[in-house]
C-alpha positions, 0 to 999 in steps of 0.5 A: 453501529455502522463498523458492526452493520459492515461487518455483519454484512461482510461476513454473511455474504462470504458465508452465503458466497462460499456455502453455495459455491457462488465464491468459486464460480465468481472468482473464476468469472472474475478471471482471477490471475493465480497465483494468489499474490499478498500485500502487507506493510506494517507487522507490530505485535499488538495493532491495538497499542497503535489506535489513533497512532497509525493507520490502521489498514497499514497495520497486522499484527504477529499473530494475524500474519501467521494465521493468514499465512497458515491459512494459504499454506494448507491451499497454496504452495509458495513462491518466490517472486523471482519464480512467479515472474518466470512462470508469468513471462512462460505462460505456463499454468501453475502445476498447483495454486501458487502464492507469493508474500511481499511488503510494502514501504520498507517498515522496521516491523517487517524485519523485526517480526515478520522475518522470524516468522518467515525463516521459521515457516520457510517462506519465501518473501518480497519486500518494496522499499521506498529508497530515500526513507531508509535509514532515516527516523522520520516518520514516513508521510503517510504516518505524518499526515495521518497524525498531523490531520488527527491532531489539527481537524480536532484542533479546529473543531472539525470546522471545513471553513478553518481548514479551507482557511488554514491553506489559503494563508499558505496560498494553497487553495482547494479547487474541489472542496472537502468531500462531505463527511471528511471533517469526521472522517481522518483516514477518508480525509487524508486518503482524498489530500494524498491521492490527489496531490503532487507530492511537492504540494502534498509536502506543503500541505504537511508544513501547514498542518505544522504551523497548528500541531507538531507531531514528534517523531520519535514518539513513534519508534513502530512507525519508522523504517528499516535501516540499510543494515536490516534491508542487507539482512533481508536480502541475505535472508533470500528475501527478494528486495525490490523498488517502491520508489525514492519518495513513495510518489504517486506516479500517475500525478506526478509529471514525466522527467519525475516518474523517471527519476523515482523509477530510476534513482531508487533502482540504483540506489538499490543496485549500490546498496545490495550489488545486483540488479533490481527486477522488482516493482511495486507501484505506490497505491497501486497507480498506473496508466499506460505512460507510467507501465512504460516508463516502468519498461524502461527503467529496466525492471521485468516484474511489477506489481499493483493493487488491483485486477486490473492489466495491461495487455501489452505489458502483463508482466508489469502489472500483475496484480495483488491482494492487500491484506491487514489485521481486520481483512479476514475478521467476522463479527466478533472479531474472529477470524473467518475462512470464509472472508480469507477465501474470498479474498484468495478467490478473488471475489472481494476485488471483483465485488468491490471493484478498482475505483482508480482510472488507469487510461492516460489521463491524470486527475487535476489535484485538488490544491494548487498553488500560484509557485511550486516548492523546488523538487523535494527529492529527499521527501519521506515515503508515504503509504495508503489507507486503503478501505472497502466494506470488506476491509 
């Protein structure tokens, strides 16, 4: 009842914003930065197969990617990200709307699916790959923890107190607590373990939830990541191949002699893979504060990108920002899609309604576990992605 009432507000406000001509006039209040930049991660053939087996906002099917991109094709023209940060760093307006298609996180779906779709349409695409996953058939730990934690909260009867225990046996303790609801809620739950979390303690939180259920990872082949051959074959393509990190850390929570490492070790794994440089970045979740913009500079890269409107005045060109989609984004009530959501979405009337929740000042959250001994530095951790929800996703 509840996903039906969001959608049916969902709709009948973009179709109330766009026929009064309210989507327009806010997107421009809003001071939409154009061009209209994408975000996606995991293209599969049918998000349906995948229920209780992915994240859901991380997946979009075929036919969905086609009709969105359709959608911005018969509005936009696209670009490539080499030529949208040229434009950025200019300051010369675009002659007409531009729009620029990247993906996330490095999945095997983009290659096998995504990028036949793209060469037949003749659209140019940017791919951010988590450096360390690549060419390894473990799940990435956003999958895993997603899995593991719809396998175990069950297992525990959706019971706080035998979760909260779970940890304690593992000396890790929540200072915060479990927000309400979050023991029926898997996708809130894991996205409140993930966003607040080191990774290093993160990963420990995984081998917890191990001790109660084992999830097999080749049970899982649509989740796994590209190999090395594929990320070649992309770049060969003139997909623009850039950095999403090594381990997909969230850089705002993780400490400094960390953040440059991630930064610069993914570059140069990238630059020995592919024999150029890397210009290209995409924060993990789109998590930034003035220190991490910086350390991005000084890693070398000229262009990065995030999930929100939100920029940084001393370095616009690395924080521009981007519109992540999925295979629910731009559905009505019946589950069809809508114009009128996809133009609010492109307006940018939905990231302005909705609005970014994270802080980006010099302040890091304190996480929510701790532990009396950090785990050494697992710099070959799996990468990770983030459901991402709002009453318009």
């Amino acid at each position: 009842m509840t996903r039906m009432f969001r959608s049916m507000s969902k709709s009948g406000m973009a179709a109330a914003l766009h026929w009064s001509g309210a989507n327009a006039f806010i997107g421009s209040s809003a001071g939409r930065v154009q061009p209209f930049v994408l975000g996606f991660h995991s293209v599969v053939p049918d998000p349906r197969a995948h229920a209780g087996r992915a994240i859901p906002a991380n997946l979009i099917s075929i036919g969905m990617l086609e009709r969105q991109l359709d959608w911005i094709g018969q509005r936009y023209r696209f670009i490539t990200l080499d030529e949208l940060g040229a434009q950025i760093e200019s300051g010369a307006p675009f002659s007409r709307p531009a729009a620029a298609v990247t993906f996330d996180d490095g999945y095997a779906g983009v290659y096998h699916h995504a990028l036949p779709l793209l060469k037949r349409k003749g659209i140019p695409a940017g791919m951010f790959v988590v450096t360390e996953s690549i060419g390894r058939t473990q799940l990435q730990i956003q999958d895993k923890l997603y899995l593991l934690l719809s396998h175990v909260v069950p297992a525990l009867r959706h019971s706080e107190s035998r979760f909260l225990e779970l940890f304690d046996g593992k000396r890790i303790r929540l200072r915060q607590g479990i927000r309400p609801g979050s023991m029926h809620d898997i996708g809130g739950l894991m996205r409140q373990l993930f966003t607040t979390l080191p990774q290093q303690t993160l990963l420990r939180v995984v081998a917890a939830l191990e001790t109660v259920s084992h999830i097999e990872d080749k049970e899982y082949p649509d989740l796994h990541a590209m190999d090395w051959e594929m990320v070649s074959a992309l770049d060969r393509s003139g997909m623009i191949i850039g950095s999403h990190t090594q381990t997909h850390a969230l850089l705002t929570i993780e400490k400094p002699d960390r953040v440059v490492n991630q930064l610069a070790g993914s570059a140069r794994t990238l630059e020995l893979k592919l024999g150029k440089p890397v210009s290209h970045f995409a924060y993990p979740d789109g998590r930034f504060n003035p220190e991490v913009v910086s350390a991005v500079a000084r890693a070398g890269y000229r262009w990065a990108y995030t999930t929100c409107t939100h920029r940084d005045p001393l370095h616009p060109s690395l924080t521009i920002p981007r519109t992540l989609l999925w295979e629910d984004a731009c559905l009505d009530i019946f589950r069809r899609f809508s114009s009128n959501l996809m133009s609010c979405h492109a307006s940018g009337v939905i990231s302005w309604l909705t609005s970014c929740k994270q802080s980006h000042d010099s302040e890091v959250s304190a996480a929510p576990l701790s532990s009396a001994q950090p785990a050494p530095d697992a710099s070959s951790a799996d990468s990770n992605g983030i459901l991402r929800r709002s009453m318009f996703s």
